[in-house]
C-alpha positions as CSV (number, residue, x, y, z in Angstrom):
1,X,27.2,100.1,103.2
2,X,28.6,96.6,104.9
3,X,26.7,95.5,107.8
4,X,27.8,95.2,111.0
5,X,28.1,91.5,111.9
6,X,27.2,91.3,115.3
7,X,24.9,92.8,117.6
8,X,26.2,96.3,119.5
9,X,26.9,95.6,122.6
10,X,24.7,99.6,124.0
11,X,22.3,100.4,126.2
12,X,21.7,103.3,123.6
13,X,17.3,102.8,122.6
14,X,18.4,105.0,119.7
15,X,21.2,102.8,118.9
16,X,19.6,99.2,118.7
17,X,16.8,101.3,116.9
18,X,18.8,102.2,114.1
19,X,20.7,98.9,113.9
20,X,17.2,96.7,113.7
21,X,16.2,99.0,111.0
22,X,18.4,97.7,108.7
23,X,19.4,94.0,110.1
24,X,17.3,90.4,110.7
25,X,17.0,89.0,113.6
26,X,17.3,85.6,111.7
27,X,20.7,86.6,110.6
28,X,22.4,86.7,114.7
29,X,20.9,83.3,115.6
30,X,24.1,82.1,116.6
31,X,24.4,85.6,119.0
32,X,21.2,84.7,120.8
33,X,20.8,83.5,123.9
34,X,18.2,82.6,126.2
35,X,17.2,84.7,129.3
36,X,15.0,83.4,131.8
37,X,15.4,86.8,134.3
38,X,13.6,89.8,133.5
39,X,16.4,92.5,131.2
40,X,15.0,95.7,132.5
41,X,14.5,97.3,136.3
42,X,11.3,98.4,136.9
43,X,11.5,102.3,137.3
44,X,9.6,105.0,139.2
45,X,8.0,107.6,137.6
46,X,7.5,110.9,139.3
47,X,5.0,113.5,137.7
48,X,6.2,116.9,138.5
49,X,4.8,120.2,137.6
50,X,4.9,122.0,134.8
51,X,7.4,124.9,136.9
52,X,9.0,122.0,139.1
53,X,10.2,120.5,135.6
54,X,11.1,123.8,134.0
55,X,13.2,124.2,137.7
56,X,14.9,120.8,137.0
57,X,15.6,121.3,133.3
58,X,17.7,124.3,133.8
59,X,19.3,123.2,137.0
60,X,20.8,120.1,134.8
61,X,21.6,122.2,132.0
62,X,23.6,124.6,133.8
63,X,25.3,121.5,135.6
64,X,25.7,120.0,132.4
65,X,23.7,116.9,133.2
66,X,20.6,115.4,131.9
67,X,18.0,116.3,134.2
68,X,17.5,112.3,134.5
69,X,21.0,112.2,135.9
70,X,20.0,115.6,138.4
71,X,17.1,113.6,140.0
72,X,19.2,110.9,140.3
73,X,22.2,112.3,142.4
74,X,19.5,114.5,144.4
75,X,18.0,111.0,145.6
76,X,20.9,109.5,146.0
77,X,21.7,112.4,148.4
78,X,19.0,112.2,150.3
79,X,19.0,108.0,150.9
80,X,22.6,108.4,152.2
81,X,21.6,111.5,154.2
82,X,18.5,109.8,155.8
83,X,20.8,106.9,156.6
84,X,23.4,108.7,158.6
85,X,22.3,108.5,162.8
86,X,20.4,111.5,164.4
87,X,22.4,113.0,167.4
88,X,19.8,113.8,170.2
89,X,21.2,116.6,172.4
């Protein structure tokens, strides 16, 4: 099998998983680069129940969605609703 010779440009864990499996570092030395600002985002982790996350997972999967991608648009929602101006009567 011929190697790929430089470093897939994904996102994918999985991905780069497989790839560093069977690749050297030492071997994309001229591909590296130096980076002084942290890669990743910290994240927020929400525990939900055990029924909450049953709720979620088949919500998505009938949307067709991860339920990662669910949570996501729900909060989205809900930022731009809180943002919108109240109308006192």
């Amino acid at each position: 099998m011929m190697k790929p010779k430089k470093i897939p440009q994904t996102d994918s864990i999985r991905e780069l998983a497989e790839f560093w499996d069977t690749h050297d570092l030492t071997d994309f030395e001229d591909e590296l680069e130096e980076v002084r600002e942290p890669v990743f985002q910290p994240g927020v982790t929400v525990p939900l129940t055990p029924r909450d996350a049953k709720i979620v997972n088949a919500i998505a999967k009938a949307r067709g969605i991860s339920p990662r991608a669910l949570i996501q648009k729900w909060i989205s929602e809900r930022i731009e609703e809180s943002l919108k101006p109240t109308v006192e009567p």
